[in-house]
Rosetta silent file (secondary structure, phi, psi, omega in degrees, C-alpha in Angstrom):
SEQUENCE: XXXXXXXXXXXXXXXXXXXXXXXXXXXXXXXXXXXXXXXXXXXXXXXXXXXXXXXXXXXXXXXXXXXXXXXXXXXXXXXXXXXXXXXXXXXXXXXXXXXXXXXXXXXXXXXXXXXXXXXXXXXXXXXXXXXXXXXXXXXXXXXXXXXXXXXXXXXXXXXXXXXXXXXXXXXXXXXXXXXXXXXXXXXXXXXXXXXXXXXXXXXXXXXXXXXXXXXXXXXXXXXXXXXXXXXXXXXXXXXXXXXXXXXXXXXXXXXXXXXXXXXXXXXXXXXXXXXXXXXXXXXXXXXXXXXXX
SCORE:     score description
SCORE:     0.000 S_00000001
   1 L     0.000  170.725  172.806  -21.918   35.193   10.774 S_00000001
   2 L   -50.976  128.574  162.313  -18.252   35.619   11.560 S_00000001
   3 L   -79.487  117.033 -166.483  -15.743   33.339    9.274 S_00000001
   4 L   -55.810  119.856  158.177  -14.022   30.797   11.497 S_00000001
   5 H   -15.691  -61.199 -157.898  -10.566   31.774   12.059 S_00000001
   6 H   -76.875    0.507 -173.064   -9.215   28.333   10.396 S_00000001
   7 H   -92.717  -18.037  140.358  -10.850   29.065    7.235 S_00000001
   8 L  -129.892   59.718  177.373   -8.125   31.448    6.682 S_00000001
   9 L  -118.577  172.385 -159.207   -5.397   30.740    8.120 S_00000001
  10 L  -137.752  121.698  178.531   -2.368   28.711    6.626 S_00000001
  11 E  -155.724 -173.805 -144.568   -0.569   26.467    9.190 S_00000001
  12 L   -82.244  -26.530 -179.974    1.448   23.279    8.849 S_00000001
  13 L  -103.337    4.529 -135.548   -2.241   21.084    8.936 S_00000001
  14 E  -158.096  106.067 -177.275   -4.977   23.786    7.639 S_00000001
  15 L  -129.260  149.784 -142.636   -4.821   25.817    4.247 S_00000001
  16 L   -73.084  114.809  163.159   -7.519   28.599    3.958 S_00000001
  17 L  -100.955   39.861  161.662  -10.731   28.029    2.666 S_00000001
  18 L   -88.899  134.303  178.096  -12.049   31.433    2.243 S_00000001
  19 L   -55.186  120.157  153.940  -12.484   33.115   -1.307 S_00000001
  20 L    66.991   68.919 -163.840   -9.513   35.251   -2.349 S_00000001
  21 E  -116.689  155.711  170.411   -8.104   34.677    0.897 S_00000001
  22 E  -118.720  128.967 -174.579   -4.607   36.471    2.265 S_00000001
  23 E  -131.673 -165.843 -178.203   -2.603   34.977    4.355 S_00000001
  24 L  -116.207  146.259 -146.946    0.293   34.759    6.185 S_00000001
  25 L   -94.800  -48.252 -171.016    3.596   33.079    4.747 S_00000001
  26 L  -117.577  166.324 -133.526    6.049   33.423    7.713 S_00000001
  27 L   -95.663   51.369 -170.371    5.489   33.171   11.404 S_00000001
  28 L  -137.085  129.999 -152.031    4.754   36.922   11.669 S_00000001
  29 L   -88.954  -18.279 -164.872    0.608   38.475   12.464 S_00000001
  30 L    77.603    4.082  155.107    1.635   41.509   10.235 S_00000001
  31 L   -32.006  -72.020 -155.458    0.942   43.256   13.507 S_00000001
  32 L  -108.671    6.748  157.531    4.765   45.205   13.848 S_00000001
  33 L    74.888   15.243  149.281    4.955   46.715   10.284 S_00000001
  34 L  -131.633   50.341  153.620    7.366   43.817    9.152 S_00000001
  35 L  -169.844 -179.300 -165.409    5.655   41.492    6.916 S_00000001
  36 L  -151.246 -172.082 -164.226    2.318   41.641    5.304 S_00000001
  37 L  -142.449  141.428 -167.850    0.259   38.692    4.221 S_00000001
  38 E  -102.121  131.969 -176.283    0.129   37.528    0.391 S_00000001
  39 E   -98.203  162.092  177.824   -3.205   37.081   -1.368 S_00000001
  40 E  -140.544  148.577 -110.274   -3.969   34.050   -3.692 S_00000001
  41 L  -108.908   55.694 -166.179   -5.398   34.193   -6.427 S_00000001
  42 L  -129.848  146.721 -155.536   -8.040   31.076   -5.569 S_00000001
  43 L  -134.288  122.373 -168.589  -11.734   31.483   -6.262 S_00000001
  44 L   -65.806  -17.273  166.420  -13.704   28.741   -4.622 S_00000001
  45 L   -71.910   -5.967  161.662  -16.362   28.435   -6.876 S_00000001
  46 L  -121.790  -33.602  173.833  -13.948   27.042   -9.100 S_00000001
  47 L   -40.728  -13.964  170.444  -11.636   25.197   -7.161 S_00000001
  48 L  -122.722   40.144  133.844  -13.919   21.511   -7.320 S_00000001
  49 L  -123.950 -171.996 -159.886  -14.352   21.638  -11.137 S_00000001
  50 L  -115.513   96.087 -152.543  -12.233   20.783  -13.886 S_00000001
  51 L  -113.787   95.531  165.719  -10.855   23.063  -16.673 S_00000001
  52 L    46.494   68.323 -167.072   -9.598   21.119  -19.644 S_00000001
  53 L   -59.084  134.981 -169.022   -7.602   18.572  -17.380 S_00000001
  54 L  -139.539   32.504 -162.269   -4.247   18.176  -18.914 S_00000001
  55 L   -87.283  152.543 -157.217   -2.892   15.919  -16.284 S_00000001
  56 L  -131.279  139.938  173.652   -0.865   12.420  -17.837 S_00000001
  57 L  -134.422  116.701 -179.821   -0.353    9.151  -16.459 S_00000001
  58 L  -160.383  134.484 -173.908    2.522    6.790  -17.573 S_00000001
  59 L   -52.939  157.365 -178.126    4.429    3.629  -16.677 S_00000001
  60 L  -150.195   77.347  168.986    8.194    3.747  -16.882 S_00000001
  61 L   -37.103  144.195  149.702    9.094    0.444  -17.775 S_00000001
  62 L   -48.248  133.042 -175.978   12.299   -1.907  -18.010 S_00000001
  63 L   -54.933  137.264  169.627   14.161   -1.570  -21.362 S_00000001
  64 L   -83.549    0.108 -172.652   12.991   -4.585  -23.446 S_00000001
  65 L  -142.978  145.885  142.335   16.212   -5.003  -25.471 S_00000001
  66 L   -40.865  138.714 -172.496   19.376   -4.761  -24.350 S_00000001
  67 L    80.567  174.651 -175.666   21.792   -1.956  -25.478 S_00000001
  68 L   -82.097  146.924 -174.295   21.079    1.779  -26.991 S_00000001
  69 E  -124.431  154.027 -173.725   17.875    2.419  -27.992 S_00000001
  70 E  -115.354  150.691 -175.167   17.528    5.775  -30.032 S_00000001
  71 E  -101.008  125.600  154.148   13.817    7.619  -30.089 S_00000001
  72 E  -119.937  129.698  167.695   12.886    8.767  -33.940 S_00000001
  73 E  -157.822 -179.329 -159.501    9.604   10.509  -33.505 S_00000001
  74 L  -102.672  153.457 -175.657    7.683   13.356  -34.780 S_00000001
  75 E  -134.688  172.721 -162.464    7.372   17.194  -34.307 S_00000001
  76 L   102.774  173.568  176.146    5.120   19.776  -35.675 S_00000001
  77 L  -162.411  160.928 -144.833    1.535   20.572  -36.634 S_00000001
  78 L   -72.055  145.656  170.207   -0.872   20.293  -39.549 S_00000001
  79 L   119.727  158.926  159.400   -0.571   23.505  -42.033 S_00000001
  80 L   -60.559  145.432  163.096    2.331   26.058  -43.862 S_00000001
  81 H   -24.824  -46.975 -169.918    4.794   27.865  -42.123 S_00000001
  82 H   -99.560  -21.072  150.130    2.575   30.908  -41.355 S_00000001
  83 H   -54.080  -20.587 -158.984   -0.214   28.486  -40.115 S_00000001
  84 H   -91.990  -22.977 -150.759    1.721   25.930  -38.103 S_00000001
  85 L   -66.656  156.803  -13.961    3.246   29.427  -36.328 S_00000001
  86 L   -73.885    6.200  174.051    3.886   29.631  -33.720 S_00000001
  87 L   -68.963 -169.561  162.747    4.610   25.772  -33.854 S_00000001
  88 L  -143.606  166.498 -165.652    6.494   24.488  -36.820 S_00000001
  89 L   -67.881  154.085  173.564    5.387   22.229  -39.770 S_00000001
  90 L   -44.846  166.890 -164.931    6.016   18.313  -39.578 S_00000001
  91 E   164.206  130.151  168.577    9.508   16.905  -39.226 S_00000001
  92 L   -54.523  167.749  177.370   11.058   13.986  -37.964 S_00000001
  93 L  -165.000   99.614   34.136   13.068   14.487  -34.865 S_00000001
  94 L   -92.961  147.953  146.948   16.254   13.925  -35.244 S_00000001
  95 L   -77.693    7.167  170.660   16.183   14.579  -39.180 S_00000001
  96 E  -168.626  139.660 -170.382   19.466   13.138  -39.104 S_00000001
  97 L  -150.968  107.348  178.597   20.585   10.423  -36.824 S_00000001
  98 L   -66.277   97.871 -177.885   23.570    8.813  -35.847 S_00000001
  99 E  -165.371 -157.449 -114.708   23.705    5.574  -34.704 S_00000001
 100 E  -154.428  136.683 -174.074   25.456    2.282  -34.661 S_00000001
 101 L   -72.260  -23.037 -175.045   23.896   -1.256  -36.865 S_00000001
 102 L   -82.286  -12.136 -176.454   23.980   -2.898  -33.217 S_00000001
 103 L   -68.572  146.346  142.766   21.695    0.414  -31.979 S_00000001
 104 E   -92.075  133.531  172.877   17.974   -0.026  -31.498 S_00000001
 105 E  -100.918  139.705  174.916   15.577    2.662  -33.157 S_00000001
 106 E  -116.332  114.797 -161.494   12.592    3.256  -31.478 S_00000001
 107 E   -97.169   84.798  179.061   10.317    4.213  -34.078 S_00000001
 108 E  -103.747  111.847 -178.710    6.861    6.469  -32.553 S_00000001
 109 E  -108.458  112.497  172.216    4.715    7.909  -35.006 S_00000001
 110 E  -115.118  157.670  169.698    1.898   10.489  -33.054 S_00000001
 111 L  -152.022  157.411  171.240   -0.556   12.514  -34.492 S_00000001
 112 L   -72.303  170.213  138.404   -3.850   14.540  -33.833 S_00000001
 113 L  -108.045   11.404 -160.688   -7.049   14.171  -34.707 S_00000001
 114 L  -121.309   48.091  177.751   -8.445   17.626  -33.477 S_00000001
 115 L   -70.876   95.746 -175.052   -6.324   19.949  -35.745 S_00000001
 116 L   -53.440   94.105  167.584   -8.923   23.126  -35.484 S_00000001
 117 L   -13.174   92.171  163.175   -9.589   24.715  -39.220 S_00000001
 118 L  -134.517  154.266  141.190   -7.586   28.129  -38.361 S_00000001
 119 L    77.429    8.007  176.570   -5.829   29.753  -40.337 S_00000001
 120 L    73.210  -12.329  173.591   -7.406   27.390  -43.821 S_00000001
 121 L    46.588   52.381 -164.752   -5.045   24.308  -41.768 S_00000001
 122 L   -79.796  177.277 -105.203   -4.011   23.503  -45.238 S_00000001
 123 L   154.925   99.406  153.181   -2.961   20.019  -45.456 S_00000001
 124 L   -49.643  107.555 -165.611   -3.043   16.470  -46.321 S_00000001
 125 L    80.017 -140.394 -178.426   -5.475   13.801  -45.961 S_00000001
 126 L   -55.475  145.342 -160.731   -8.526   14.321  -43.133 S_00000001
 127 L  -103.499   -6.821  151.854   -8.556   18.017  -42.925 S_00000001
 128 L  -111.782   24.658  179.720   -8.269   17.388  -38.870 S_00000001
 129 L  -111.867  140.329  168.661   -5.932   14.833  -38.635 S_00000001
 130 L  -101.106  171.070  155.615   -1.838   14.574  -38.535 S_00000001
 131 L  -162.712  109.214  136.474   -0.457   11.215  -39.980 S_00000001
 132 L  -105.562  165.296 -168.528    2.835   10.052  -41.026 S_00000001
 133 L  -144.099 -164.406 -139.021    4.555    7.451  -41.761 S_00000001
 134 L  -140.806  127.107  173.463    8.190    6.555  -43.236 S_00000001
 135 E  -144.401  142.930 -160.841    8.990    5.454  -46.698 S_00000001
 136 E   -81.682  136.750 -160.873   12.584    5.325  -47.967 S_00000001
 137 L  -123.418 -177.591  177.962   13.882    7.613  -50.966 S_00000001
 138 L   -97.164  -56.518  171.808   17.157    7.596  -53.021 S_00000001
 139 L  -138.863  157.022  171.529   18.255   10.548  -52.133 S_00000001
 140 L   -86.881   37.876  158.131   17.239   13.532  -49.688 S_00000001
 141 L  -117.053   -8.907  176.737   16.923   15.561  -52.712 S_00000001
 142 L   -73.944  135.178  168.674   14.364   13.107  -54.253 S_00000001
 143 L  -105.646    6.952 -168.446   10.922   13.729  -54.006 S_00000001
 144 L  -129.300  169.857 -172.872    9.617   10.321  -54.913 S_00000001
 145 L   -82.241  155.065  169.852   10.034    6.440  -52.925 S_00000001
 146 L   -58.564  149.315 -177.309   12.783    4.118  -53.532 S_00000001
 147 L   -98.520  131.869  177.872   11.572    1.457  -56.130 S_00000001
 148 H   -31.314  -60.953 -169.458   11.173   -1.939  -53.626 S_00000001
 149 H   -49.336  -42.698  174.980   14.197   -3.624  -55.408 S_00000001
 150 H  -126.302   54.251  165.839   16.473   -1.064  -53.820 S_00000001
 151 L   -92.380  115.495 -170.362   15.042   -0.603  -50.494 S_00000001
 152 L  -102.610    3.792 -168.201   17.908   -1.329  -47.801 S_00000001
 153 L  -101.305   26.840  179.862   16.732    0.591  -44.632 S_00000001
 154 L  -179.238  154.782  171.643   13.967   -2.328  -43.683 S_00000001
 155 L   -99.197  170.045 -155.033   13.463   -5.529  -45.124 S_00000001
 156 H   -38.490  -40.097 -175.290   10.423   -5.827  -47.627 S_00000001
 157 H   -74.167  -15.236 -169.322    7.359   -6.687  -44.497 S_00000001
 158 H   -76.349  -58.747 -163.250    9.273   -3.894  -42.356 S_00000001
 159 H   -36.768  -48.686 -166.200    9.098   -1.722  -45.475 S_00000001
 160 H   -66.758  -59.891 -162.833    4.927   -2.355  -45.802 S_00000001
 161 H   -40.493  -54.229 -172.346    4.910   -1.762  -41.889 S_00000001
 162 H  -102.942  -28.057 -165.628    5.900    1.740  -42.050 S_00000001
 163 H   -69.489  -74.011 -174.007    4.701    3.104  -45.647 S_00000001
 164 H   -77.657  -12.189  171.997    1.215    1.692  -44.407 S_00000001
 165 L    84.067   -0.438 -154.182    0.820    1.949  -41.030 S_00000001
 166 L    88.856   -9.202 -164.913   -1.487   -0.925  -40.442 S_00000001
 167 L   -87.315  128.312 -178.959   -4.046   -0.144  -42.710 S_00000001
 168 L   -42.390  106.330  175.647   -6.844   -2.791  -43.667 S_00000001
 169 L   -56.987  -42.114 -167.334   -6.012   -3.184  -47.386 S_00000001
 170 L   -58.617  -41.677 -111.464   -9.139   -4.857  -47.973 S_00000001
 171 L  -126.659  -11.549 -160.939  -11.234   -1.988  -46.626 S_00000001
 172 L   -75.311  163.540  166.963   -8.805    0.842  -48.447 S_00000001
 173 L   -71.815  159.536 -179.101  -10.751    3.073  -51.372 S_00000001
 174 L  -105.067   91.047  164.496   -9.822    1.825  -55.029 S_00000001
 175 L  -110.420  153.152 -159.883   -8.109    5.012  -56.333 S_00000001
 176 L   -94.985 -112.662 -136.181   -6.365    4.171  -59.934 S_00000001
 177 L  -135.116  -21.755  173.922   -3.300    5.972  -60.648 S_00000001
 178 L  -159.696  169.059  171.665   -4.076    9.714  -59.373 S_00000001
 179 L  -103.035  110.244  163.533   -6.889   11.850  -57.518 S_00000001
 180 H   -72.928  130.540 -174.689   -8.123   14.385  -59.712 S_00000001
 181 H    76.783   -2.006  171.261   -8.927   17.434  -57.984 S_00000001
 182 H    85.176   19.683 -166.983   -8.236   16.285  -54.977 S_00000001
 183 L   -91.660    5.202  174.611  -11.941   15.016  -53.919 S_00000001
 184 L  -127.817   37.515  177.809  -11.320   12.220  -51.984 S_00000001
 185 L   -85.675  -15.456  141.705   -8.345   13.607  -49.258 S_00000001
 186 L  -109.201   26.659  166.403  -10.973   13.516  -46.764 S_00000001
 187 L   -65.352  151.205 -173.847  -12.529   10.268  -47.442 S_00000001
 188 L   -70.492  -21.774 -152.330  -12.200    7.610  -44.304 S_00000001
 189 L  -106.605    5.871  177.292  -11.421    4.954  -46.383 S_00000001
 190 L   -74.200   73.961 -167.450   -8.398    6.945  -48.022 S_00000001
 191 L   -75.272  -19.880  166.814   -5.762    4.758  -47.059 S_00000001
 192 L   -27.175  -62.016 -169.829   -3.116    6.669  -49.812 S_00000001
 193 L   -50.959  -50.232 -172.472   -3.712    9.432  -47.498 S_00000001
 194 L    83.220   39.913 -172.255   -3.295    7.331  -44.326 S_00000001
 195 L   -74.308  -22.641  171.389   -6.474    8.359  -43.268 S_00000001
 196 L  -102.012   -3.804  155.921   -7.252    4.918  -41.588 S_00000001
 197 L   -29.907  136.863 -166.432   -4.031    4.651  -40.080 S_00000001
 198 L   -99.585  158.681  175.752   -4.293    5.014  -36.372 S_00000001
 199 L   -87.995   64.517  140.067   -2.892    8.343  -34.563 S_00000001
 200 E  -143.402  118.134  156.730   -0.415    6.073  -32.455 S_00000001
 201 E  -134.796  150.161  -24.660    1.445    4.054  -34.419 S_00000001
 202 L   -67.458  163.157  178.042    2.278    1.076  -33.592 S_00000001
 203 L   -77.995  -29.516 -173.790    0.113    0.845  -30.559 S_00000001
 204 L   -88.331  101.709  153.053    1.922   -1.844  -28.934 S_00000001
 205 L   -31.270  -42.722 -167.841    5.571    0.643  -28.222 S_00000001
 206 L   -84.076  -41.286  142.042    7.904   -1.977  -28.106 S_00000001
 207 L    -3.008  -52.024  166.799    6.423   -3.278  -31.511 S_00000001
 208 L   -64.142   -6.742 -166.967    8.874    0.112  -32.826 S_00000001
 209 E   -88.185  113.778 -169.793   11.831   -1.233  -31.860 S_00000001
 210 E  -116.676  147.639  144.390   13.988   -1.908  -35.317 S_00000001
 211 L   -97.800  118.364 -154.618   17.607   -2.401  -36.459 S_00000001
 212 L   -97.384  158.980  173.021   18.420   -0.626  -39.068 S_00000001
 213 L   -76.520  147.113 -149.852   21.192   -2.293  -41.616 S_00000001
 214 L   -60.597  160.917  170.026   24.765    0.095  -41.569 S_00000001
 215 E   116.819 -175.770 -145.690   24.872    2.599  -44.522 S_00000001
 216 E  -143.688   98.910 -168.025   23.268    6.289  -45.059 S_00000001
 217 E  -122.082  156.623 -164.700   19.577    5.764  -45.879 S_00000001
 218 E  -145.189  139.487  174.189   16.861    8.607  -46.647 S_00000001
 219 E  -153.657  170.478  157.278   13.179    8.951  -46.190 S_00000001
 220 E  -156.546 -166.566  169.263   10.241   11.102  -45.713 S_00000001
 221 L   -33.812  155.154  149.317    6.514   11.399  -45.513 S_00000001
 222 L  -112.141  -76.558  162.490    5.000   10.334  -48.627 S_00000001
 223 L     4.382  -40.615  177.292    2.030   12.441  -47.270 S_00000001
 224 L  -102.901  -23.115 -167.256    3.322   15.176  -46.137 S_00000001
 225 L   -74.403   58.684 -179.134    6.122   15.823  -48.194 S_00000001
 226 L   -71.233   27.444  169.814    4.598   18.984  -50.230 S_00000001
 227 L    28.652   59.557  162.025    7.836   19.715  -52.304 S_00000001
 228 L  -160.374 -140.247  158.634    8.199   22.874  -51.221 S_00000001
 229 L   -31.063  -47.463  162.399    8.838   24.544  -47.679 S_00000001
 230 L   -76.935   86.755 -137.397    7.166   21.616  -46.607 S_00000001
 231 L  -126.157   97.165 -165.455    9.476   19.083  -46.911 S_00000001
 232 L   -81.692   70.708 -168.664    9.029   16.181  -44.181 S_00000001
 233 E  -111.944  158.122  165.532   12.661   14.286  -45.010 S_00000001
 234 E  -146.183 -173.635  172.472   15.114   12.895  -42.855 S_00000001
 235 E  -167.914  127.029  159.237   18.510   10.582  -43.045 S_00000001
 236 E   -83.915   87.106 -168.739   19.962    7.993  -40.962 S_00000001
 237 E   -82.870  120.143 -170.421   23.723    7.501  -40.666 S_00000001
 238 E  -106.507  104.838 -160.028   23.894    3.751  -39.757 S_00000001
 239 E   -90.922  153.182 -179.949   27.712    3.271  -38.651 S_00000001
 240 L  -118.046  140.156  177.797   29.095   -0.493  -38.955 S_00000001
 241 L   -90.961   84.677 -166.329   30.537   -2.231  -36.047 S_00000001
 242 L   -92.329  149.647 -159.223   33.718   -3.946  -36.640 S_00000001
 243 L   -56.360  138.065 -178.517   35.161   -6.239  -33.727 S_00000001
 244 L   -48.582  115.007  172.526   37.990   -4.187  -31.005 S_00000001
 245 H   -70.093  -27.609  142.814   40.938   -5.508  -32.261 S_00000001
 246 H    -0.651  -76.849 -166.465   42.236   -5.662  -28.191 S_00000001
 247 H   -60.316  -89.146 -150.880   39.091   -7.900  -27.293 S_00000001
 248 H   -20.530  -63.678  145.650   40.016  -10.068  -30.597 S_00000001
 249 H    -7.897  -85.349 -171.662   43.276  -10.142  -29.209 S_00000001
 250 H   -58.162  -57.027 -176.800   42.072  -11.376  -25.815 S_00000001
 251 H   -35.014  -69.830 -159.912   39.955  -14.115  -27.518 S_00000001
 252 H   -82.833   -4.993  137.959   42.388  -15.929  -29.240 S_00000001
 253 H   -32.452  -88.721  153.857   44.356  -15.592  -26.125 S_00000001
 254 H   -18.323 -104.885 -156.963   41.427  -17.186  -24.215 S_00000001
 255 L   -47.270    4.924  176.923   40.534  -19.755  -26.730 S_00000001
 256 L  -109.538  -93.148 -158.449   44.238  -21.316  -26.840 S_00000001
 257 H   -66.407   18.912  161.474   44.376  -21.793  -23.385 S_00000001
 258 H  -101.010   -9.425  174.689   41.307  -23.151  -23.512 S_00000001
 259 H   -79.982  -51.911  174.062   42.186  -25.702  -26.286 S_00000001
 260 H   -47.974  -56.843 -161.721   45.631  -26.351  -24.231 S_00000001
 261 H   -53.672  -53.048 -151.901   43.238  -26.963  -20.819 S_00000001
 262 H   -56.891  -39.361  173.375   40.980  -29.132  -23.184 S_00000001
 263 H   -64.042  -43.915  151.435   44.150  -31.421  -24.544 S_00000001
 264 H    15.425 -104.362  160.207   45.193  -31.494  -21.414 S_00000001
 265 H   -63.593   -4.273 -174.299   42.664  -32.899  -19.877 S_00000001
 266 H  -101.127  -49.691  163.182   41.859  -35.615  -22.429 S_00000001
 267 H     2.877  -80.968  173.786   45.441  -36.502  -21.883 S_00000001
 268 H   -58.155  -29.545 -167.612   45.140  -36.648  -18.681 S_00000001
 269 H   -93.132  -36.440  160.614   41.870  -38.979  -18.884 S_00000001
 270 H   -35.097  -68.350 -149.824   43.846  -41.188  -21.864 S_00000001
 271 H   -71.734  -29.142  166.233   46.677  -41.842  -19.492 S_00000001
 272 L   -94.419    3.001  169.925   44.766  -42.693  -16.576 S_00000001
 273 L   -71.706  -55.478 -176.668   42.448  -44.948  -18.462 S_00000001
 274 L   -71.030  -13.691 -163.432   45.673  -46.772  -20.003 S_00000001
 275 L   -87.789  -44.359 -166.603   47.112  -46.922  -16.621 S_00000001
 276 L   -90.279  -30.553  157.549   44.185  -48.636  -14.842 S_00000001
 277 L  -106.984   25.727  144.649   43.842  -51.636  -17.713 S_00000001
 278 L    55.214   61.524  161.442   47.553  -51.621  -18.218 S_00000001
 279 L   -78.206  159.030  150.630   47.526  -50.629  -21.931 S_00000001
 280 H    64.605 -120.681 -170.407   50.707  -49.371  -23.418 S_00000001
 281 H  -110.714   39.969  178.644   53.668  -48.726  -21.370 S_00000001
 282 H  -144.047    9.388  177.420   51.891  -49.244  -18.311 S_00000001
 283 L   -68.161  143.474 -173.629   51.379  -53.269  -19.193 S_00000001
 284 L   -70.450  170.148  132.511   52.932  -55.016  -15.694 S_00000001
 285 L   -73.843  141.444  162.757   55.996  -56.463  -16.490 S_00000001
 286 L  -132.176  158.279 -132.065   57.040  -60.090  -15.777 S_00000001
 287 L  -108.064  117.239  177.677   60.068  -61.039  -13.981 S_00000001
 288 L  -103.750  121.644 -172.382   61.493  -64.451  -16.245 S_00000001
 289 L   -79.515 -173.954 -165.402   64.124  -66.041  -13.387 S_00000001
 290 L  -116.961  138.591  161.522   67.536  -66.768  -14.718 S_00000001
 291 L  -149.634  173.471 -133.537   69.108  -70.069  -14.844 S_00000001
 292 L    28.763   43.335  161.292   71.742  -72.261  -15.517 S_00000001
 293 L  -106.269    0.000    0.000   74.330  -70.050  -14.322 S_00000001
């Protein structure tokens, strides 16, 4: 039978439900050979299912700390320069960051788990997983970690926090001192690797929030870090905050007259104390008459 007018028509309550439908955009029939009606490109047979739904839902919270908080998180994807293309291989983001001993860093380390074997996806650890995490160096020309004794950009439990990620120690594989051949970089239980690490880390956000102590500190990947093109490093310029001299100024302003109010008033509270049990110079006087003149 005939398709009901309203099934393609467009109007302020009513949008066309006819396949491939054309309609009309402005208040004109197409009638007088000055407008024409625009087709769309909607095929009804698809229109109620769902094709790789990429839609996101997330809370936008009150800051939990006071003051600036700076984001260090990660960018990139698993593989070499001509694999990761068109993306580009891991890297911190910023790889150098500027910020203040009173700043908060907000630390988010994400990763995949679905990296698709293209392209050989070479790699570290689970051959379809990203994972890094942050361990502190000597220099950003160093390819190896800071020895514990002179780590300054976390104190020692921060330091464990980010090198490991969380991972159940007990539960980790027993590798000795190196993997030959490379045969257990996709065992689960590889925590070297960070293979049990989770890909949000930490899961709790606010849980990321750090200060780091002032000074010019360097890290990278220990994972990731393939000493060559792939080189997952950063640095952190941590500026130190010494007091305005102005407000300093104003303080010691403040604080004097507040030490003057305070003498003041105990003064004042002395004198009317001494007054009312006639202590001191405030003892009555008594009148002795005079006689034998």
């Amino acid at each position: 039978g005939d398709v009901p007018a309203c099934y393609s028509v467009l109007t302020r309550s009513n949008i066309p439900l006819q396949n491939r439908p054309y309609v009309n955009l402005f208040d004109d029939d197409g009638t007088t050979g000055t407008a024409f009606k625009l087709g769309l490109a909607i095929n009804t047979h698809q229109t109620g299912r769902t094709f790789q739904d990429r839609s996101y839902v997330f809370n936008v919270n009150d800051a939990p700390k006071s003051g600036n908080i700076i984001n260090l998180g990660l960018r990139g994807r698993r593989g070499n320069i001509v694999q990761a293309y068109p993306a580009v291989e891991y890297d911190f983001t910023p790889s150098i960051a500027h910020i203040t001993e009173e700043d908060w860093l907000h630390i988010q380390l994400h990763g995949s788990d679905f990296n698709a074997a293209k392209n050989a996806n070479n790699g570290e650890g689970w051959k379809f997983s990203d994972r890094s995490n942050i361990v502190q160096m000597d220099s950003r020309n160093d390819n190896y970690p800071s020895h514990h004794s002179r780590i300054s950009m976390f104190s020692e439990e921060d330091a464990m926090k980010w090198a490991w990620l969380g991972q159940p120690v007990d539960e980790c594989l027993d590798i000795k001192d190196f993997d030959n051949g490379n045969k257990k970089a996709n065992d689960y239980n590889n925590c070297g690797k960070l293979n049990r690490a989770p890909n949000r880390f930490p899961q709790n956000p606010e849980d990321g929030l750090v200060k780091i102590p002032a000074g010019t500190h360097y890290y990278y990947s220990s994972r990731n870090n393939n000493f060559s093109n792939r080189a997952q490093k950063a640095q952190l310029n941590v500026a130190k905050v010494y007091p305005d001299p102005r407000k300093l100024e104003q303080r010691k302003i403040q604080l004097a007259f507040a030490i003057i109010f305070v003498f003041s008033a105990a003064a004042a509270g002395v004198a009317g104390f001494a007054k009312a049990k006639g202590l001191c110079c405030f003892q009555k006087k008594t009148h002795v008459p005079i006689t034998g003149l």
